[in-house]
C-alpha positions as a printed NumPy array, in Angstrom:
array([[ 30.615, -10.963, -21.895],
       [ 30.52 ,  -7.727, -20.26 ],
       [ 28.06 ,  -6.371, -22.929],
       [ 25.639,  -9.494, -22.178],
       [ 25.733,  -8.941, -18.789],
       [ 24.647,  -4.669, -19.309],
       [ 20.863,  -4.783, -19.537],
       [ 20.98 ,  -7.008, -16.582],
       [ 22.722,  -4.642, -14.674],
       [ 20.676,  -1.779, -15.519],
       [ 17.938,  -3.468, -14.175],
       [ 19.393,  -3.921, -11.419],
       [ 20.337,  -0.097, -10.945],
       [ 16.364,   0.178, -11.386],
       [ 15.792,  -2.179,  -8.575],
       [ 18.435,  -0.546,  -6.492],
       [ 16.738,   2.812,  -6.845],
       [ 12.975,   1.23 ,  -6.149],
       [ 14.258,  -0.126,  -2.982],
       [ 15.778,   3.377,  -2.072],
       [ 13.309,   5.758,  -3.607],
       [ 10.122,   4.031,  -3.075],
       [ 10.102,   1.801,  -0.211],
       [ 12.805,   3.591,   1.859],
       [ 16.377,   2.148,   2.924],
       [ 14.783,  -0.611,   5.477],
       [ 13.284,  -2.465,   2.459],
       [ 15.224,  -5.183,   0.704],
       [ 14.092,  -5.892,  -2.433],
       [ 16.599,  -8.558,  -4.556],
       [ 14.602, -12.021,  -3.921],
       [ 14.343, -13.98 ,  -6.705],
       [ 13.568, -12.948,  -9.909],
       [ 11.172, -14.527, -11.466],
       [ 10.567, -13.697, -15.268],
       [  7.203, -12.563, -16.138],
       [  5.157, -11.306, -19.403],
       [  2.89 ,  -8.498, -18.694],
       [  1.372,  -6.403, -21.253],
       [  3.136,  -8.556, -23.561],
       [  6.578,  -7.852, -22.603],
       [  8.95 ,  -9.53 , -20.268],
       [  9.546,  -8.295, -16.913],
       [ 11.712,  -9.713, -13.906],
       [  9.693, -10.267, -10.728],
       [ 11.438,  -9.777,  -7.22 ],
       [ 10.428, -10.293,  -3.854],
       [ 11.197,  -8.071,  -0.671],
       [ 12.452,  -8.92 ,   2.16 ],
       [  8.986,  -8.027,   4.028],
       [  7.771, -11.158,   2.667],
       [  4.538,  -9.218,   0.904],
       [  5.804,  -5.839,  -1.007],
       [  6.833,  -6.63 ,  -4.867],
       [  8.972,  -5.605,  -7.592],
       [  8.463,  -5.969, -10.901],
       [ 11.631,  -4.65 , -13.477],
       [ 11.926,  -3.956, -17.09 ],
       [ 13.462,  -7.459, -18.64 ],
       [ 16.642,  -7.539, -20.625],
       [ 15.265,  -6.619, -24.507],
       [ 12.037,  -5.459, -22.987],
       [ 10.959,  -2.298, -24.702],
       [  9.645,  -0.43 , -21.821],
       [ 13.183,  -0.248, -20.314],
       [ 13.958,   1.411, -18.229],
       [ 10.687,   0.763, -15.684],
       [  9.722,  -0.488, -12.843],
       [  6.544,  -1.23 , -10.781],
       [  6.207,  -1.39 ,  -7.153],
       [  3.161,  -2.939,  -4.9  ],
       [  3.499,  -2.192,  -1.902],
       [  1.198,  -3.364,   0.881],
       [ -0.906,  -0.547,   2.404],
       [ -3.898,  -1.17 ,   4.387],
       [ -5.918,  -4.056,   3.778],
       [ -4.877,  -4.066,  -0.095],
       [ -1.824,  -3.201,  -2.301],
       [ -1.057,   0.025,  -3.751],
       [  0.202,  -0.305,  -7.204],
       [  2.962,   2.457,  -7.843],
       [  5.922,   2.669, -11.283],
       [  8.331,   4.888, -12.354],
       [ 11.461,   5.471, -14.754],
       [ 11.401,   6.363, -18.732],
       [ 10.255,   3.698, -20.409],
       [  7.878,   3.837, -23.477],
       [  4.458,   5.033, -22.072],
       [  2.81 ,   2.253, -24.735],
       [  4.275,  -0.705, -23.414],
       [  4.45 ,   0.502, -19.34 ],
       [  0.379,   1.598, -20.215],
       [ -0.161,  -2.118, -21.142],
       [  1.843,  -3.484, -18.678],
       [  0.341,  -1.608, -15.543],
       [ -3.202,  -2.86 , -17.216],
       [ -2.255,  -6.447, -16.745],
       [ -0.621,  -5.84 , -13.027],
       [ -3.813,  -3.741, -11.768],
       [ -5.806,  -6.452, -12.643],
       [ -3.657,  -8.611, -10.204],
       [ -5.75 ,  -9.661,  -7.223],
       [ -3.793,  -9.542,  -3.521],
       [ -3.856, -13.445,  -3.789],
       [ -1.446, -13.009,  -7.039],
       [  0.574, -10.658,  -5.555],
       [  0.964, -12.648,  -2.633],
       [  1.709, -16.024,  -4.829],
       [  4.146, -13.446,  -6.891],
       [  6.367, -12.925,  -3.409],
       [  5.81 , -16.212,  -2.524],
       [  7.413, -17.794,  -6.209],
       [ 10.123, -15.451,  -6.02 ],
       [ 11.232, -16.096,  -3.269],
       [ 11.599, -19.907,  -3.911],
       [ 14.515, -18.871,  -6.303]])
């Protein structure tokens, strides 16, 4: 059981680190997640606690582990940012499918996770 439960973990450690490294220590980010597919591979979408800033985490079997992506609000827009080791092909293809994300699908992204 405890081997199941590993690449869900690991993600998590991901997620902790976004919500440390990227957003700073005030920023909760652990609503939801909602599973996704973008650039063809699964990823597990999570809502912050600022109601509008997103996280989006390699999925269990998902061959970009480990990743992440972050949009954060800033301005009038979102700013788009990732990070971790994953394999540049399927992170390439997956940031290609979340830039192309308006603000209204982030927004409905926050909004879904957080009816988990």
């Amino acid at each position: 059981m405890l081997l199941y439960r590993l690449p869900f973990v690991v993600a998590m450690a991901c997620l902790a680190l976004t919500t440390v490294a990227v957003a700073g220590p005030d920023l909760n980010c652990r609503i939801g997640p909602i599973e996704k597919s973008y650039g063809g591979t699964k990823w597990l979408v999570y809502g912050c606690d600022d109601k509008v800033s997103v996280v989006v985490v390699t999925a269990p079997g998902n061959p970009a582990m480990p990743f992440y992506f972050f949009f954060q609000r800033d301005g009038g827009g979102y700013h788009l940012h990732g990070e971790e080791t994953g394999d540049k092909k399927f992170t390439d293809t997956a940031y290609k499918d979340l830039s192309a994300l308006t603000d209204s699908d982030i927004a409905a992204l926050s909004a879904e996770a957080g009816q988990q």
